[in-house]
C-alpha positions as CSV (number, residue, x, y, z in Angstrom):
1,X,-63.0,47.3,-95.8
2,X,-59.3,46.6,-96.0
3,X,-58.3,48.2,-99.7
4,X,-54.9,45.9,-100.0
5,X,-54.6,43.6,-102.8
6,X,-55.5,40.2,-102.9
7,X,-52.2,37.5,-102.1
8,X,-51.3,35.6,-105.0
9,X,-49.3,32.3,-105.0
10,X,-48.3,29.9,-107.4
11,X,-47.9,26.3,-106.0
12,X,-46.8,23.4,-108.0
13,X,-47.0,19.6,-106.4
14,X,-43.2,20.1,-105.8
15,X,-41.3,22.8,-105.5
16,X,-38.7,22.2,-108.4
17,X,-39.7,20.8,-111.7
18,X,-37.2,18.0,-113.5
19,X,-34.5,19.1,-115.4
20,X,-34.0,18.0,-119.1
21,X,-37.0,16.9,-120.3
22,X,-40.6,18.5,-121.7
23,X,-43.3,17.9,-119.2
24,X,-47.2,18.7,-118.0
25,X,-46.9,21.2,-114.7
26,X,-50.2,21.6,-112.7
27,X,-50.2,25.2,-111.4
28,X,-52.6,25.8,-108.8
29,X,-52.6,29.9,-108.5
30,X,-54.4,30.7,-105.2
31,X,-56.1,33.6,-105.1
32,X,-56.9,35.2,-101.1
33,X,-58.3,38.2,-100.6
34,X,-57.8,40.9,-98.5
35,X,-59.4,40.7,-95.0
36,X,-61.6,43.0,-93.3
37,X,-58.8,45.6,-91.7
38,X,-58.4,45.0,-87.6
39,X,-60.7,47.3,-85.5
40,X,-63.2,47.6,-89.0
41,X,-66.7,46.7,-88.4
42,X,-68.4,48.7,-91.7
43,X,-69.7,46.0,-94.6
44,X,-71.1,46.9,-97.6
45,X,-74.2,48.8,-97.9
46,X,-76.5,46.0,-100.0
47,X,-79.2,46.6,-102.4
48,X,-81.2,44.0,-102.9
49,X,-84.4,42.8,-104.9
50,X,-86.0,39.6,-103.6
51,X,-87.8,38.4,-106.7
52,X,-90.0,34.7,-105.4
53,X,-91.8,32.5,-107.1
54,X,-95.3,32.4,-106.2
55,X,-96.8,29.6,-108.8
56,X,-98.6,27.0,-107.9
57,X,-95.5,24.4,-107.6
58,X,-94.8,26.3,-104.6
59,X,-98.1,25.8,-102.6
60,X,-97.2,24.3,-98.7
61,X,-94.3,24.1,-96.7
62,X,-91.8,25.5,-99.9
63,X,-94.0,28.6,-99.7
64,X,-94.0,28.8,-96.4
65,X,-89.8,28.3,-96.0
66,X,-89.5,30.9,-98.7
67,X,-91.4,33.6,-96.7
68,X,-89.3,32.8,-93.9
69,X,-86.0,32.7,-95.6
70,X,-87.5,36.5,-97.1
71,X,-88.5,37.5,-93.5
72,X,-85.0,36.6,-92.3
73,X,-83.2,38.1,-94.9
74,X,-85.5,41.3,-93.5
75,X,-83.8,41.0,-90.3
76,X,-80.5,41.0,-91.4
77,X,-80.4,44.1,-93.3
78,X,-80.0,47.3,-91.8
79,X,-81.5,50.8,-92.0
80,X,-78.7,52.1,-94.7
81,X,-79.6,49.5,-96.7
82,X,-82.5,48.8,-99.7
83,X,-84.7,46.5,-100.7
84,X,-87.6,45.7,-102.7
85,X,-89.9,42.1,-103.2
86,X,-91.2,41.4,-106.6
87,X,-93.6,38.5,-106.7
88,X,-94.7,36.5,-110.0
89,X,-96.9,33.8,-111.2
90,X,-98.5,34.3,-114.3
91,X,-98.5,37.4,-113.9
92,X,-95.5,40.0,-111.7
93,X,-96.9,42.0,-108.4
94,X,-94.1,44.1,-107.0
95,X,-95.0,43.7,-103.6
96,X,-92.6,46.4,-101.7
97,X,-90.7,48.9,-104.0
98,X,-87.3,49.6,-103.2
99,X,-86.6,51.6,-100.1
100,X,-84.3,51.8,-97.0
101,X,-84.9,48.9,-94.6
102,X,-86.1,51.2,-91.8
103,X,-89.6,49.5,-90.6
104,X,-88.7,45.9,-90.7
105,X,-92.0,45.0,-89.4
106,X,-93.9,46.8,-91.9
107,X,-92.0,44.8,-94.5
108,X,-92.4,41.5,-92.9
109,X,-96.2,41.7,-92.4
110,X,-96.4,42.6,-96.5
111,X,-94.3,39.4,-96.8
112,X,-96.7,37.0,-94.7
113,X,-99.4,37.6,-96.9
114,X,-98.1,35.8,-99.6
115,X,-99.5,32.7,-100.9
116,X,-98.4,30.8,-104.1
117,X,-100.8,30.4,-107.5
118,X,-101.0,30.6,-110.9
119,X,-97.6,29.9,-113.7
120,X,-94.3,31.3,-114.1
121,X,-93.7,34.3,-115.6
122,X,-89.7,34.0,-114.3
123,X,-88.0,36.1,-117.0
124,X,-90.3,39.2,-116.9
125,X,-90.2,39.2,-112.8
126,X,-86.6,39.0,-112.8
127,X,-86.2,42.0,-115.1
128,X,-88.4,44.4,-112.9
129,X,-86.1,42.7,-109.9
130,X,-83.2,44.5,-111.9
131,X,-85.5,47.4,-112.8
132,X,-86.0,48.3,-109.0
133,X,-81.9,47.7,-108.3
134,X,-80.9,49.9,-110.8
135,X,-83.4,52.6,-110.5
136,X,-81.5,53.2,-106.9
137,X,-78.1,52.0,-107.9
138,X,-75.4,52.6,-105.2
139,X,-71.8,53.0,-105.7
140,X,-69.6,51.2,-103.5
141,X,-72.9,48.8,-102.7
142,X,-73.6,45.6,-103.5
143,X,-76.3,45.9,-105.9
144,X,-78.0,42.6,-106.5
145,X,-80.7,40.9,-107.3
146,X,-82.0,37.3,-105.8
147,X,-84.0,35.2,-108.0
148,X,-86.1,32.6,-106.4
149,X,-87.9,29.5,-108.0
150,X,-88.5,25.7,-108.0
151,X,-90.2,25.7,-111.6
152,X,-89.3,26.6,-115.2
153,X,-89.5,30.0,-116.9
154,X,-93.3,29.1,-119.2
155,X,-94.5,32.4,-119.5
156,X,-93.1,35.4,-121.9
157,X,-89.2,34.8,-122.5
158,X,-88.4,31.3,-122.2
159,X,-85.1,31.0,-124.1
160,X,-82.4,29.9,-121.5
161,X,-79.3,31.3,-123.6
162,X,-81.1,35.0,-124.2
163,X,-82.0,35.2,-120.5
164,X,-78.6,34.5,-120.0
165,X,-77.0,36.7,-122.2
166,X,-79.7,39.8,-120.7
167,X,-78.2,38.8,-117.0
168,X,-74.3,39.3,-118.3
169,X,-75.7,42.5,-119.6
170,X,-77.3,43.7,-116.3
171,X,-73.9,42.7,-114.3
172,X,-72.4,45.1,-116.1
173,X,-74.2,47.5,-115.9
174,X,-73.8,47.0,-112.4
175,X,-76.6,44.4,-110.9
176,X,-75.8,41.1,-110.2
177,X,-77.8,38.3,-109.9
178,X,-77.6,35.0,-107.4
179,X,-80.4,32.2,-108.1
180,X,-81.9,29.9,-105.9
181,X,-83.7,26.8,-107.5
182,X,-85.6,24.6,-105.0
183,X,-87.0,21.1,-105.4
184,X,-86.4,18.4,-108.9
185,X,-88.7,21.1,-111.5
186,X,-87.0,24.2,-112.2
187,X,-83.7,24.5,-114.9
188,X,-80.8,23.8,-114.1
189,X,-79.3,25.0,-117.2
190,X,-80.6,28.2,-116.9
191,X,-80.2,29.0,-113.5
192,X,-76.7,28.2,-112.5
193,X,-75.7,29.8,-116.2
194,X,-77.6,33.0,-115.1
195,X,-75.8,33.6,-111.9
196,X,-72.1,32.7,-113.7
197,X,-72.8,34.9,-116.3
198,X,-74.0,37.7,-113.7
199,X,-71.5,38.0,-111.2
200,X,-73.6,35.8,-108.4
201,X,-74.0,32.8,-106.9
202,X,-76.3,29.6,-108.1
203,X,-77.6,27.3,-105.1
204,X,-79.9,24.2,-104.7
205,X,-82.4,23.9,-102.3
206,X,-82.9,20.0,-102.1
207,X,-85.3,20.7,-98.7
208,X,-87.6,23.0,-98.2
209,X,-86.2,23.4,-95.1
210,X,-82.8,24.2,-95.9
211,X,-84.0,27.7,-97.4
212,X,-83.2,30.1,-94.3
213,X,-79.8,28.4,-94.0
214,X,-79.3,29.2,-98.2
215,X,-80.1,33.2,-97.3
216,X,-77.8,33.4,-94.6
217,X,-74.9,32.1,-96.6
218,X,-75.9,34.2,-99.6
219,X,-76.1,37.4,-97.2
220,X,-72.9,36.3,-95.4
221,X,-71.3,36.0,-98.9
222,X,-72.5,39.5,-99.3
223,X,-71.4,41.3,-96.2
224,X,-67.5,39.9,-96.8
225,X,-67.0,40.7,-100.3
226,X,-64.3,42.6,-100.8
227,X,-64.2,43.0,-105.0
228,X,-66.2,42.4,-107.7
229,X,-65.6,42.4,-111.9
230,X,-62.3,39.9,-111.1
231,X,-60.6,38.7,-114.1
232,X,-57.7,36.7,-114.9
233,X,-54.9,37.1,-118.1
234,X,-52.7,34.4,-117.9
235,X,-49.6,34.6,-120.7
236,X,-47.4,31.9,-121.2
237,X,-44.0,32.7,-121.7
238,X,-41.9,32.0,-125.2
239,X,-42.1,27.9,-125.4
240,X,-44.7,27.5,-122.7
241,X,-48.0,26.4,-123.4
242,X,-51.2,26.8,-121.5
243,X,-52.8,23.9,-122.8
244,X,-55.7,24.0,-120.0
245,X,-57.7,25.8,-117.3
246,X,-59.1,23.0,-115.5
247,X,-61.5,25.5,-113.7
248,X,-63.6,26.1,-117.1
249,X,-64.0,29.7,-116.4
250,X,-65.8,31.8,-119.4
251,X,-63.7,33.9,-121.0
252,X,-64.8,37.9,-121.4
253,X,-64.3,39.9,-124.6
254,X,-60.8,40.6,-124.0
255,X,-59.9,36.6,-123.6
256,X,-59.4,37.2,-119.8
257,X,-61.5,34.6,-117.4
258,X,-64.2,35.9,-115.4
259,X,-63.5,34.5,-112.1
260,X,-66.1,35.2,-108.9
261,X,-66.2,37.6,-106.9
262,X,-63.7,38.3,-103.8
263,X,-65.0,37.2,-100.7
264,X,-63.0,37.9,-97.4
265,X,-61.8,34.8,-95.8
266,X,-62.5,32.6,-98.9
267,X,-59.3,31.8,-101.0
268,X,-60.0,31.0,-104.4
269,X,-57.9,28.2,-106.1
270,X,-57.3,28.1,-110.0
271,X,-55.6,25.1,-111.6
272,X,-53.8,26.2,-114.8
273,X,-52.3,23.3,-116.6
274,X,-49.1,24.2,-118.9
275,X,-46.9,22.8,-121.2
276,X,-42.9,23.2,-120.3
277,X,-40.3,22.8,-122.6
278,X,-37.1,21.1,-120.8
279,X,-34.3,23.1,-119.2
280,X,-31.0,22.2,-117.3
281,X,-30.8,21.7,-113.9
282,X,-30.0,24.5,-111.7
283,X,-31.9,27.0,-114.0
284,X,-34.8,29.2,-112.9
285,X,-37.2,29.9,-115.7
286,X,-40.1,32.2,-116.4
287,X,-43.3,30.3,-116.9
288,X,-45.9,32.8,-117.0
289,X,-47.8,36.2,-116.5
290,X,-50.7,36.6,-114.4
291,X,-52.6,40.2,-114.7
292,X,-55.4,40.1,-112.0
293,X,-58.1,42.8,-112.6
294,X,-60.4,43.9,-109.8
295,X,-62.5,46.6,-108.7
296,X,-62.3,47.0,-104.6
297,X,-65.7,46.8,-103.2
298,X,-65.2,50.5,-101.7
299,X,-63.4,51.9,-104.9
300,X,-65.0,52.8,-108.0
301,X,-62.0,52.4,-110.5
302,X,-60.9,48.7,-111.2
303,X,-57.3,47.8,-110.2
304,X,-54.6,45.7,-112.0
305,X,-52.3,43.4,-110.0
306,X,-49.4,41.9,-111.8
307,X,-46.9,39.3,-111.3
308,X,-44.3,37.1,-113.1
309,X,-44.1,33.3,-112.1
310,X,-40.3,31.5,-112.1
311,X,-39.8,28.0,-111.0
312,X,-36.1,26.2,-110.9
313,X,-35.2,23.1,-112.5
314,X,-33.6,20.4,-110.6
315,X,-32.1,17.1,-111.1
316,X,-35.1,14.4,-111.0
317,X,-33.7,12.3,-108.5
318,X,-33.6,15.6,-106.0
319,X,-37.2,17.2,-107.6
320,X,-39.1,13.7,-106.6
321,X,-37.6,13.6,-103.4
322,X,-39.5,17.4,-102.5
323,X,-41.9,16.8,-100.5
324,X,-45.3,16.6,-102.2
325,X,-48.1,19.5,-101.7
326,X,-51.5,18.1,-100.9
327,X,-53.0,21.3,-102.2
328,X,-52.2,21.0,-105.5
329,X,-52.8,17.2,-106.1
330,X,-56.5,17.9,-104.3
331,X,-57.4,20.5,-106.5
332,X,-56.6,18.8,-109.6
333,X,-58.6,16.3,-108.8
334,X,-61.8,17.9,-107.3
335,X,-61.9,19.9,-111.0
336,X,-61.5,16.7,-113.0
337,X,-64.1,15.6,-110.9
338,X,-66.1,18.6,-111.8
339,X,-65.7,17.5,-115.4
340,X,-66.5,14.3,-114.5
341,X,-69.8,15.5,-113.5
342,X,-70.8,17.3,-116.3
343,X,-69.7,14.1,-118.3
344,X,-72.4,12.2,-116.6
345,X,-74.7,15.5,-117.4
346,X,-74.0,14.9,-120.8
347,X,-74.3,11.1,-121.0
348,X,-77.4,11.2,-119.1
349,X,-79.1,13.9,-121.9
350,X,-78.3,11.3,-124.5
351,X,-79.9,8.3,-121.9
352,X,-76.6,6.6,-121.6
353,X,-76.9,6.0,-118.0
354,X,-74.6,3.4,-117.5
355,X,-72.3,5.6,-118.7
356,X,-73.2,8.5,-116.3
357,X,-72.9,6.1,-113.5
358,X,-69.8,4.6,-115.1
359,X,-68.2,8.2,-115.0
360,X,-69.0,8.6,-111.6
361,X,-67.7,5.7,-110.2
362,X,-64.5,6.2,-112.0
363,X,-64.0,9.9,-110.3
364,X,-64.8,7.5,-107.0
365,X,-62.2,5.4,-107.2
366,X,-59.6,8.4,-107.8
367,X,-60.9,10.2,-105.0
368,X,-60.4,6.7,-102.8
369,X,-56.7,5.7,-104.6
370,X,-55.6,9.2,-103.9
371,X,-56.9,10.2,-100.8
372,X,-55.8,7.0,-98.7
373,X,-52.1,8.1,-99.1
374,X,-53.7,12.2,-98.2
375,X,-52.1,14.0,-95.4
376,X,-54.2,13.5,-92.1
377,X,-55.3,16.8,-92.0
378,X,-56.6,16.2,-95.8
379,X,-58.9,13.5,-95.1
380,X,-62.0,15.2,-94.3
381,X,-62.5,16.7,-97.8
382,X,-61.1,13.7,-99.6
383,X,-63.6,11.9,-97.9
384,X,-66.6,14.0,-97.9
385,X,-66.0,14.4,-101.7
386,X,-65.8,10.4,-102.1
387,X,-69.5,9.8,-100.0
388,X,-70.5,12.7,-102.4
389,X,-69.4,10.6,-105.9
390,X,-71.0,7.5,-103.9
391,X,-74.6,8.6,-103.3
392,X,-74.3,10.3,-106.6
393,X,-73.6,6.6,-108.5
394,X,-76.1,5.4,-106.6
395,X,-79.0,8.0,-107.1
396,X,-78.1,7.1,-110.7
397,X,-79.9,3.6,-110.7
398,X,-82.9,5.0,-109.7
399,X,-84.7,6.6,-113.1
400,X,-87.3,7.9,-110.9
401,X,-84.6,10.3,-109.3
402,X,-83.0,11.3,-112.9
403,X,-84.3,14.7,-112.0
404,X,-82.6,15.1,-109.1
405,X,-79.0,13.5,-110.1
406,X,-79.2,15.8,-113.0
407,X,-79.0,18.8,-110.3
408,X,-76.8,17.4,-108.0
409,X,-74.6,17.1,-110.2
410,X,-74.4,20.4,-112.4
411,X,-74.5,22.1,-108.6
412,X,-71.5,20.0,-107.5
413,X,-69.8,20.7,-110.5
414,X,-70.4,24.5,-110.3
415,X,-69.3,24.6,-106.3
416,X,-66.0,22.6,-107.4
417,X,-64.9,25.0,-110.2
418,X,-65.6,28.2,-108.1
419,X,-64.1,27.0,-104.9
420,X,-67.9,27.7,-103.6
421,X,-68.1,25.0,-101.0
422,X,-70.9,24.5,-99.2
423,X,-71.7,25.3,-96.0
């Protein structure tokens, strides 16, 4: 893997700000990591625990997509790498403890024979998941484990914010964790929180069907990462004020945000909003400091990347005649229409749904006002983001789909605020 630093870039709608008066700037601070070097054809050795659901919610064709998505996953690993199945219902059966991929056939024969019964012991099957990862925990290695489910953690621990805080704990102690909810029954609220919290990625499986396409994004997500542990400091200069981070990132213990990790070929766009006091026109000032922690994928020791952001100040009439940049006014948007999502969440919990619907509809129109006068090349995404917020509102009349919505839209919402689009 390339060991370069990731590209920074701060881009503002226009390139100068107005001279002589306070004002709200939108920076969007884009984040590209560092390619695969020419002529490299190494990846990551990965070590993985599949830990699937086998309750009784899973019985037909979910069951049977989820052995082939595990099956496929088989066939994509190679020898240098490690894996190991756990399996739980009411009770947890690890199936293959964790070794080298070396007889794939072997592994997927063990993986045919299983058939889903019984309840949900989730929590406890996920913890001997991370058991078998850390027992053969790899330096350099993506060391992770993929929790599978479409039903709600019933048996042992149950409690979606202690779970949570155990996953955080595992990430850093080196083990990640992605999760994969399938169908309208499992929890939302603790599955998409468990993979923020430990360094992975949440999905939705609407279709059974759709499962083998899931792995192979996961696993392609996996081979291109580049740097894990990523944080972000941002310090506002004397008079500046960050008054938001439109991204909603978690903050760690050292008030940095944990952002995702660094995938090659997969920019990743932050939207800080500050506060500017006015300057004169021709002046350059110093808005803010950006310290970007990382650890390279092939590195043990975390690195620190550091840089200082300036922006002139112009006379209005020649700052609003800059041209505009697309990129900034999109990803403004697409976050506020993250938030508008989780409004709806919200609204929904208390059963105001003509609010949730309301909410939506509103992030609708913006997406249609502002994308009509969107650069050509821009249309695509403002459009596929407006038949997005349109099927939403309407799934929203329909109580008998409130399970569903609810997903959609927490999943949406996640995908917008860690430029995780879908493929």
């Amino acid at each position: 893997m390339a060991s370069s630093a990731p590209r920074v870039e701060f881009i503002t709608e226009r390139a100068k700000l107005v001279a002589g008066r306070e004002q709200t700037v939108d920076v969007l601070i884009r984040i590209t990591p560092p390619e695969v070097a020419q002529g490299v054809t190494a990846r990551p050795q990965l070590n993985l625990s599949l830990v699937l659901d086998r309750s009784g919610s899973m019985q037909g064709e979910k069951m049977v997509r989820a052995r082939e998505a595990a099956e496929y996953c088989v066939e994509q690993l190679l020898p240098t790498d490690r894996l190991s199945v756990v399996l739980f219902d009411d009770t947890i059966e690890l199936l293959i403890p964790s070794q080298p991929v070396t007889h794939k056939m072997e592994l997927k024969s063990r993986l045919a024979e299983v058939f889903a019964r019984g309840t949900t012991a989730l929590h406890e099957a996920w913890v001997r998941g991370g058991i078998q990862v850390s027992e053969h925990l790899i330096d350099g290695a993506i060391n992770r484990v993929l929790l599978i489910t479409d039903g709600l953690a019933n048996v042992g621990e149950t409690n979606p914010d202690r779970i949570v805080d155990q996953a955080r704990g595992l990430a850093a102690r080196g083990v990640s964790t992605s999760t994969v909810g399938i169908g309208a029954d499992f929890n939302e609220d603790l599955l998409v929180p468990m993979a923020e919290a430990a360094g992975g990625n949440a999905w939705h499986v609407e279709r059974a069907a759709d499962m083998q396409r899931i792995f192979a994004v996961e696993l392609e997500g996996l081979i291109a990462q580049v740097a894990h542990t990523v944080t972000l400091g941002l310090v506002p200069s004397d008079g500046v004020k960050l008054s938001d981070m439109l991204n909603d990132f978690e903050l760690n213990e050292t008030g940095r945000y944990r952002l995702p990790n660094l995938q090659a070929g997969s920019p990743l766009e932050v939207v800080a909003r500050l506060r500017v006091p006015a300057a004169p026109a021709g002046t350059r000032r110093h808005l803010l400091d950006l310290k970007l922690g990382y650890t390279p994928q092939e590195l043990r020791a975390a690195e620190v990347l550091r840089l200082a952001y300036e922006v002139e100040f112009a006379p209005e009439a020649e700052a609003v005649a800059l041209p505009a940049n697309d990129d900034v006014t999109r990803a403004v948007l697409f976050l506020m229409n993250a938030r508008a999502r989780r409004e709806a969440i919200r609204q929904m919990d208390v059963g105001d749904f003509a609010g949730a619907q309301a909410s939506i509809r509103a992030a609708g129109l913006a997406t249609r006002t502002i994308g009509a006068s969107a650069p050509a090349a821009s249309a695509p995404l403002y459009d596929a983001e407006r038949r997005q917020l349109e099927v939403l509102e309407t799934s929203l009349t329909d109580r008998a789909a409130d399970r569903s919505s609810r997903k959609r839209l927490s999943y949406q919402s996640y995908s917008r605020r860690y430029s995780k689009e879908r493929k």
